[in-house]
KOLLO-66822 format. One line per field, with one value per atom (N, C-alpha, C): y, x, z; residue number from 1. Coordinates in steps of 0.1 Angstrom, whole numbers, plus 2048, in hexadecimal, padded with zeros to 3 digits. Atoms other than C-alpha are relative to their C-alpha. Example, Ala and Ser with C-alpha at 12.3 -4.5 7.8 and 13.67 -1.06 7.14 Angstrom:
# residues 2
v: 7F4;7D3;80C;7F5;7F5;80B;
u: 809;87B;809;7F7;889;7F8;
w: 800;84E;800;800;847;808;
seq: 1;1;1;2;2;2;
# end
This chain:
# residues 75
v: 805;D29;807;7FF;D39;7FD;809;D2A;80A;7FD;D39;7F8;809;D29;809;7FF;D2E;7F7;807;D23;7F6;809;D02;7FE;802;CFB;809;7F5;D1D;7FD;802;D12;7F1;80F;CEF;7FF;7FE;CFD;80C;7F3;D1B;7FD;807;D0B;811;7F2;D31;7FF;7F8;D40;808;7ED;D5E;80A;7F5;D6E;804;7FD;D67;807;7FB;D75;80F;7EF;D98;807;7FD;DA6;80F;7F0;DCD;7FE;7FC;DC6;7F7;808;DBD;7FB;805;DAF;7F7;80C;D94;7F6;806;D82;7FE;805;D80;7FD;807;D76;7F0;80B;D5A;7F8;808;D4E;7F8;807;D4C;7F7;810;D3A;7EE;80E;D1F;7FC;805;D1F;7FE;800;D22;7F3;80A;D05;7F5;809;CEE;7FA;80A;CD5;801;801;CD5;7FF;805;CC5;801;7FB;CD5;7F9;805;CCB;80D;7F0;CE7;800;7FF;CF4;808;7FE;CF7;806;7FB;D09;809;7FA;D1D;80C;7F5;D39;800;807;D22;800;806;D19;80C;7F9;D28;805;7F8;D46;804;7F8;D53;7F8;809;D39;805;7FA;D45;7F4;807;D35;7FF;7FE;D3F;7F9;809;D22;7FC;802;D1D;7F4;812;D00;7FE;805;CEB;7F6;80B;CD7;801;804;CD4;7F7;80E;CB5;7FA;802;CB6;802;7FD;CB6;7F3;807;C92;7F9;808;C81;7F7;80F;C61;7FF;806;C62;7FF;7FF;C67;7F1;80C;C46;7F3;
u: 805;E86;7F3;80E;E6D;7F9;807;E51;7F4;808;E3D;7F4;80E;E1C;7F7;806;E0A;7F2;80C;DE5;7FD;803;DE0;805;7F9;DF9;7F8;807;DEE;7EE;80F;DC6;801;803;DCE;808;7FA;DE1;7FA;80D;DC8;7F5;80C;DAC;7F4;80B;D9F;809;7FC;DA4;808;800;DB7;7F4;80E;D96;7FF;803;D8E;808;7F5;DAD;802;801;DA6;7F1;805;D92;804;7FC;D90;808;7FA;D9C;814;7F2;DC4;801;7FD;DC4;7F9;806;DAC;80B;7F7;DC4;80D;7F4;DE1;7FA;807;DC8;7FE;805;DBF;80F;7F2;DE3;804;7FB;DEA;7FA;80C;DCB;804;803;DCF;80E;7F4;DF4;80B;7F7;E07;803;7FD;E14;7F7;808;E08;80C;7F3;E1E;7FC;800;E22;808;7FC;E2C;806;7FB;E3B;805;7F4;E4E;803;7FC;E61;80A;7F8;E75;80C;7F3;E98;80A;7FB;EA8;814;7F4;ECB;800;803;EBC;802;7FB;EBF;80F;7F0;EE3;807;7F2;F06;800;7F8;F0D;7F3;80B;EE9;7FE;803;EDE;7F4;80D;EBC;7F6;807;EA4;7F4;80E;E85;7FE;805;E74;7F2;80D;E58;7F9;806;E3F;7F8;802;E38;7F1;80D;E1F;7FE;805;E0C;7FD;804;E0C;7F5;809;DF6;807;7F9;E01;806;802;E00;811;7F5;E27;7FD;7FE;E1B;800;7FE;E18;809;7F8;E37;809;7F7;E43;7F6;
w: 80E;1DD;7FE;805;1CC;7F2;80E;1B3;7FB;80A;197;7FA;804;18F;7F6;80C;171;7F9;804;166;802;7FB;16D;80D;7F6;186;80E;7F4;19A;800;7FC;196;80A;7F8;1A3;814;7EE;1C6;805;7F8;1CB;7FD;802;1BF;7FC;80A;1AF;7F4;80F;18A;807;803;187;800;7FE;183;808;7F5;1A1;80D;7F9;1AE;805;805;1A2;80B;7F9;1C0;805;7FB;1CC;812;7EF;1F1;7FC;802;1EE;80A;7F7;20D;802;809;1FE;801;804;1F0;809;7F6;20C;808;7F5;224;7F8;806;20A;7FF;801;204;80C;7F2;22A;803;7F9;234;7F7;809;216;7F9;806;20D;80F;7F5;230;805;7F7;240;7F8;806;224;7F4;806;212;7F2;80C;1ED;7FA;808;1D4;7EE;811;1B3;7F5;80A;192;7F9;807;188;7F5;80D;16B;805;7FE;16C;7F7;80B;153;7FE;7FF;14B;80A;7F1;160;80E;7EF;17D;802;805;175;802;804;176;7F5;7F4;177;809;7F8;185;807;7F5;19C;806;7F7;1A1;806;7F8;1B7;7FC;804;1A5;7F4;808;191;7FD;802;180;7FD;7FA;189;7F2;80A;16B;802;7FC;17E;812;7EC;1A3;7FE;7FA;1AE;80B;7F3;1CC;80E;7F6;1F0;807;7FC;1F7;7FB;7FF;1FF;7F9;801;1FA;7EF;80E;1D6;7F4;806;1CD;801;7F9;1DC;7F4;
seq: 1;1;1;2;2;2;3;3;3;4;4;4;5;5;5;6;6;6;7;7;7;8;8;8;9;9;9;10;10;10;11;11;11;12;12;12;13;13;13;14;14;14;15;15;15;16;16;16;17;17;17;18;18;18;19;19;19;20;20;20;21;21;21;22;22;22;23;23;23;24;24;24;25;25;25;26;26;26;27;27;27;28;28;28;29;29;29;30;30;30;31;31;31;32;32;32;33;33;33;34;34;34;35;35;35;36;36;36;37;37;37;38;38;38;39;39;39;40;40;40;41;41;41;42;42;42;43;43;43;44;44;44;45;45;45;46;46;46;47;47;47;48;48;48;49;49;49;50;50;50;51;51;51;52;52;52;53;53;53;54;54;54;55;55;55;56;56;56;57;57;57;58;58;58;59;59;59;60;60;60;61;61;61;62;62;62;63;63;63;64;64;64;65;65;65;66;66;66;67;67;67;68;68;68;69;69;69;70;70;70;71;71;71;72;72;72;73;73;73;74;74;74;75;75;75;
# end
């Protein structure tokens, strides 16, 4: 499965802008993902559309909301 994050969503699970994203070393940026997104629980609401559906059945969905990482609050 993969998720698409867009402006809020993507500032509230990387905790940078896009601005801040835009750095000259590209190997910035995959060092930052690993350290702070690896082996870390999260919690989405994603968008489900015809694109998802019969006949294509794609997996790629775009997050409508970050919820945080925290199980419990869903209960």
């Amino acid at each position: 499965m993969a998720c698409f994050l867009f402006n809020e969503a993507a500032v509230s699970l990387l905790k940078i802008t896009a601005d801040e994203l835009d750095v000259d070393d590209p190997n910035w940026i995959e060092s930052y993902l690993n350290e702070n997104l690896c082996s870390r629980r999260v919690i989405f609401v994603i968008k489900i559309d015809a694109y998802n559906l019969a006949p294509k059945f794609s997996s790629r969905f775009t997050v409508s909301n970050y919820l945080g990482d925290d199980i419990n609050m869903l209960i």
